[in-house]
C-alpha positions as semicolon CSV with decimal commas, in nm:
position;residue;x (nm);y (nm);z (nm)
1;X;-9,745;-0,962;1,764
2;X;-9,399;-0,821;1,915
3;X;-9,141;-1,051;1,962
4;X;-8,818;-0,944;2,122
5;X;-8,483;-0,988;2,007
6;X;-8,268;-0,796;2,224
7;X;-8,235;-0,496;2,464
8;X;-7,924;-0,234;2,419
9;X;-7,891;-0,194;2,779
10;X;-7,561;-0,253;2,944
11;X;-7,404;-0,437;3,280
12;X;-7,168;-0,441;3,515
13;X;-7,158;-0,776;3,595
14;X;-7,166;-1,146;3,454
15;X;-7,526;-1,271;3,470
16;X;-7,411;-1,570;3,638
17;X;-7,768;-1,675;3,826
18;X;-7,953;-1,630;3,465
19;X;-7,712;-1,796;3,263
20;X;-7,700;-2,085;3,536
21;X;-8,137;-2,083;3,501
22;X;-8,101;-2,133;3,120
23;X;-7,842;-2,374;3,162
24;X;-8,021;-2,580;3,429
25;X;-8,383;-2,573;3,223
26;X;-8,202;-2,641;2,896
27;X;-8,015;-2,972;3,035
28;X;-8,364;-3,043;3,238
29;X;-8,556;-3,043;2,913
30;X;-8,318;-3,259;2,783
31;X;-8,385;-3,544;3,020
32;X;-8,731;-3,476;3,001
33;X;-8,713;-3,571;2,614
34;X;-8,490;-3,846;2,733
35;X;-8,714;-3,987;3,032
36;X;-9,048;-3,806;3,020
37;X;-9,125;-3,961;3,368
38;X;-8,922;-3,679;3,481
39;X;-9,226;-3,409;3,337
40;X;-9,501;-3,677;3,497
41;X;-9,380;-3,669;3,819
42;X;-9,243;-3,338;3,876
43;X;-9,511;-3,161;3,712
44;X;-9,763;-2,881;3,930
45;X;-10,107;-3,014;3,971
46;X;-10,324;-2,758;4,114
47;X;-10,613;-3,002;4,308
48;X;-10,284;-3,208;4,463
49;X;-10,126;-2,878;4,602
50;X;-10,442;-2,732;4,763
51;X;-10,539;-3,143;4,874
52;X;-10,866;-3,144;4,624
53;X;-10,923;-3,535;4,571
54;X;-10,965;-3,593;4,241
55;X;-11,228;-3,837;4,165
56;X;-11,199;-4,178;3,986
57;X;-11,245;-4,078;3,628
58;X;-11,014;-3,822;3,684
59;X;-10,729;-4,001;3,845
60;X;-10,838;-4,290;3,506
61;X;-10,791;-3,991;3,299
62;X;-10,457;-3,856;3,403
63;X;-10,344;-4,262;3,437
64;X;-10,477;-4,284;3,071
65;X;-10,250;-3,957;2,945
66;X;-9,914;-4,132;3,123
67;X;-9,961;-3,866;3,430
68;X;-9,884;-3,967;3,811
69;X;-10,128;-3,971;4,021
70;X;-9,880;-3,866;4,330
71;X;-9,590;-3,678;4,258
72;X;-9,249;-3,738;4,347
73;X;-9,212;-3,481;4,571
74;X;-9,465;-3,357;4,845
75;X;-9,738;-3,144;4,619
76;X;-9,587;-2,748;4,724
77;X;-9,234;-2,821;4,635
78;X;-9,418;-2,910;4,266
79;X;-9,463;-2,542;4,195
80;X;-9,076;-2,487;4,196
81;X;-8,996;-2,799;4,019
82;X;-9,237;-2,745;3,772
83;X;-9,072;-2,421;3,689
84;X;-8,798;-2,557;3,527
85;X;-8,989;-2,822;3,297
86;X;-9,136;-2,717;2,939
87;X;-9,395;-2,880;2,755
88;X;-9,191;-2,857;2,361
89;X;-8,866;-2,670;2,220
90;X;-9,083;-2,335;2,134
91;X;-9,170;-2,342;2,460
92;X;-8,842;-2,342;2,611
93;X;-8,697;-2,147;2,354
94;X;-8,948;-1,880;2,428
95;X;-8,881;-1,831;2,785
96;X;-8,525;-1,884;2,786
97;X;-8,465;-1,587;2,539
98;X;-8,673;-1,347;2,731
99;X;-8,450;-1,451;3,026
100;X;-8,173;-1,374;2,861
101;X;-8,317;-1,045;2,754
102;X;-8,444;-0,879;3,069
103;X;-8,308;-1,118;3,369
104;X;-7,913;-0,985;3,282
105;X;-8,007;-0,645;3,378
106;X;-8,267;-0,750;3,646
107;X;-7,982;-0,963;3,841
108;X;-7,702;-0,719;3,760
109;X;-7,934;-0,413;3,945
110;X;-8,056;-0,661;4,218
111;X;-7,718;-0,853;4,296
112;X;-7,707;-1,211;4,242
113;X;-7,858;-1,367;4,556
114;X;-8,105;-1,102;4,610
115;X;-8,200;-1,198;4,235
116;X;-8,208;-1,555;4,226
117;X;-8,441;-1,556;4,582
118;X;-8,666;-1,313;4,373
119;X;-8,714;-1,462;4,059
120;X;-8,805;-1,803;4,278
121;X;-9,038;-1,589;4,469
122;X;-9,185;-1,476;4,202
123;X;-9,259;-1,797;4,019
124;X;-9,400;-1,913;4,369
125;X;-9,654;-1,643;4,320
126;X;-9,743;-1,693;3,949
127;X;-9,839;-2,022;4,042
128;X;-10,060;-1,967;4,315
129;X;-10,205;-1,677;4,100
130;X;-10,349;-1,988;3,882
131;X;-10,396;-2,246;4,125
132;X;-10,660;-2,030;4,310
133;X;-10,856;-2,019;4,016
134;X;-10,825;-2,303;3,907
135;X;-10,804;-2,488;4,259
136;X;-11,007;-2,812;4,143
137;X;-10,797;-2,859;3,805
138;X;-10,618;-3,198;3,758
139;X;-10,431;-3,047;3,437
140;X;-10,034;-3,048;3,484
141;X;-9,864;-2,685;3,466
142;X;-9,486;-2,661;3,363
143;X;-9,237;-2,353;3,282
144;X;-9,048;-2,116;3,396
145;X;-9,319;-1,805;3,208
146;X;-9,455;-1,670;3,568
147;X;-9,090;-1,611;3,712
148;X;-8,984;-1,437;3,403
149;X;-9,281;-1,204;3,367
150;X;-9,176;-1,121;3,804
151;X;-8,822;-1,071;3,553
152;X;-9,031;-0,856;3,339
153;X;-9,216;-0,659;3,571
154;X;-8,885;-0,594;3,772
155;X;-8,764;-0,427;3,483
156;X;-9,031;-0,255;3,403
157;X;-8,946;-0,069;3,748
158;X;-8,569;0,028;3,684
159;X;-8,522;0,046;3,279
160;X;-8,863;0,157;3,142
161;X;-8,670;0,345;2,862
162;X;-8,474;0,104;2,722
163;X;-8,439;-0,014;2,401
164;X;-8,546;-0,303;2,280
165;X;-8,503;-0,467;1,947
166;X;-8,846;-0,663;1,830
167;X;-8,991;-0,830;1,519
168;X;-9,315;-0,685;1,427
169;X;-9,569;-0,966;1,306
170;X;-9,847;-0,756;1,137
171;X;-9,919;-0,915;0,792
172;X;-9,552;-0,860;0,702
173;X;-9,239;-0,885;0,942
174;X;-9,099;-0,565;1,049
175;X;-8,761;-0,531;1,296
176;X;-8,894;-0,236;1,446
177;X;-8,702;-0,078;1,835
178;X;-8,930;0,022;2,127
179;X;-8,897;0,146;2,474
180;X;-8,914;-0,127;2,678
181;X;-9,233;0,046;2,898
182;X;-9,403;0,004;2,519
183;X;-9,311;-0,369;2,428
184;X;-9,381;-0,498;2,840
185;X;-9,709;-0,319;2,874
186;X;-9,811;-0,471;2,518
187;X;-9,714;-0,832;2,625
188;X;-9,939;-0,756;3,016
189;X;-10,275;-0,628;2,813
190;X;-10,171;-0,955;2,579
191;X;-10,259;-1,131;2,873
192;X;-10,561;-1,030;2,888
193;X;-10,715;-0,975;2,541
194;X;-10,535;-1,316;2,395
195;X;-10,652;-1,610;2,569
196;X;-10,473;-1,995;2,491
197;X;-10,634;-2,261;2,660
198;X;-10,265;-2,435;2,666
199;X;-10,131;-2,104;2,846
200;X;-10,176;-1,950;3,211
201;X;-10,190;-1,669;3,142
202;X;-10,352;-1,576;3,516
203;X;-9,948;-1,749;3,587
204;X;-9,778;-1,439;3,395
205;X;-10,057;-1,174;3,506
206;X;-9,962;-1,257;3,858
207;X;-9,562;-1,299;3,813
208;X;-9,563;-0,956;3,649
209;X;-9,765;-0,755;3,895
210;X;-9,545;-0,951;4,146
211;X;-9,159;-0,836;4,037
212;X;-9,337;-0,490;3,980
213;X;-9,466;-0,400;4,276
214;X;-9,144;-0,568;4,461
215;X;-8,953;-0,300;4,270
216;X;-9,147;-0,036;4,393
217;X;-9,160;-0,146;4,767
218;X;-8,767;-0,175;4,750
219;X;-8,694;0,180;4,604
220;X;-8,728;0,084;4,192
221;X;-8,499;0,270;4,045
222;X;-8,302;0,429;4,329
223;X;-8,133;0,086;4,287
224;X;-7,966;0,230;4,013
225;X;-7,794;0,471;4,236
226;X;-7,540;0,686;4,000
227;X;-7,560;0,409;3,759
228;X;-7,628;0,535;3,354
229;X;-7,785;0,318;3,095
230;X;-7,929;0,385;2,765
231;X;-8,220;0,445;2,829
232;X;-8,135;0,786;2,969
233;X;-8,112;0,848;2,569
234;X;-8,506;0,846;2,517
C-alpha cells in the first residue's frame, strides 16, 4: 500500500477553494457527530435519485438502521450534499489530505472558479458512475472520494512528474518518493484489483477518468503556459 504524504510541487497562488472544501467538510463532520440526523437526511441513496421504490422491508430496514426514508432535500441535490459528509474520522482524514495534496496545484493551474465548478462536476459524475450500477440500492453513499480522484486525475494531466512523498506499507514501513504518474496510476488499478464492500470504488473509477479526460479536452498541460515546476527535474 502507498500512502501519500506530500507533493514538492509549488504555486502561485493561495488554495483558497481547497482550503475552504476542507474547512467546510471538517466543520460538517463535526455536526454530523453532533446531530447525526444531519448524515440521515442528507445522505445519497441511489433507488431515491433514479425514483426506484423501495419495497416495505426495505424502507423497515433503513427505518430500523436510523435512515430517512425521504431526504431533506429533493433526491439529485443528495449527490452534492452527500459529498461533503463522511462515514468516521479515517474517512475524512483520508480524503481531506489527498485534497490538500493534489487539489492546491489542481486549483492554482485551473483558477479558482474554473476549479471549484470542476471538482463539483466531477463528484456529480463519480456518483452517477455508481448509481447506474447500482440503480436499485437502498444503501446511503457519503464523501467527498469521487471529486478528489476528478482532483487526481486532473493532475495526472498537468504534473505527471512530480514528486511525491509516500509511506510504503509492504511488511515494513518505508518513506519512499515517486513520480506522481507512478503513485496515481497505482491508486486507479487499486480500484480495480482491491475491492471493499464499504467503498465505491466504481465512485473513484469514474471521478478519475472524469478530471482526466477534462484535462485533456481543455489543453492539459498547455495550461501551464511558461509556468516551471519540479517536476521538470525527473
Amino acid at each position: 500500500m502507498l500512502i501519500p504524504i506530500r507533493d514538492h510541487n509549488p504555486t502561485r497562488s493561495f488554495p483558497i477553494v481547497t482550503v475552504s472544501l476542507i474547512v467546510i467538510n471538517v466543520i460538517v463532520f463535526i455536526m454530523q457527530n453532533l446531530d447525526p440526523a444531519i448524515t440521515y437526511y442528507y445522505s445519497a441513496i441511489p433507488a431515491e435519485i433514479v425514483g426506484v421504490e423501495l419495497n416495505p422491508f426495505q424502507k423497515f430496514q433503513l427505518q430500523q438502521a436510523g435512515i430517512r426514508v425521504e431526504p431533506a432535500v429533493p433526491p439529485l441535490l443528495t449527490i452534492f450534499t452527500s459529498m461533503f459528509l463522511h462515514g468516521n474520522f479515517w474517512h475524512i482524514l483520508g480524503n481531506m489530505w489527498s485534497l490538500w495534496i493534489f487539489g492546491n496545484n489542481v486549483e492554482d493551474a485551473l483558477g479558482h472558479w474554473r476549479y471549484l465548478l470542476l471538482y463539483l462536476f466531477w463528484g456529480f459524475v463519480a456518483a452517477w458512475s455508481h448509481i447506474l450500477f447500482n440503480w436499485n440500492s437502498p444503501i446511503p453513499v457519503v464523501g467527498a472520494s469521487g471529486a478528489i480522484a476528478g482532483v487526481m486525475g486532473a493532475y495526472l494531466v498537468l504534473f505527471p512528474h512530480a514528486r511525491v512523498d509516500c509511506v510504503l506499507l509492504f511488511f515494513i514501513i518505508t518513506f519512499v518518493e515517486v513520480p506522481a504518474i507512478f503513485f496515481l496510476v497505482f491508486w486507479f488499478v487499486m480500484q480495480f484489483l482491491v475491492y471493499n464492500p464499504g467503498v465505491a470504488h466504481l465512485a473513484h473509477i469514474g471521478g478519475f477518468v472524469a478530471g482526466y479526460l477534462v484535462l485533456r479536452m481543455m489543453g492539459g498541460r498547455a495550461l501551464l503556459g511558461r509556468r516551471r515546476y519540479y517536476y521538470d527535474e525527473w
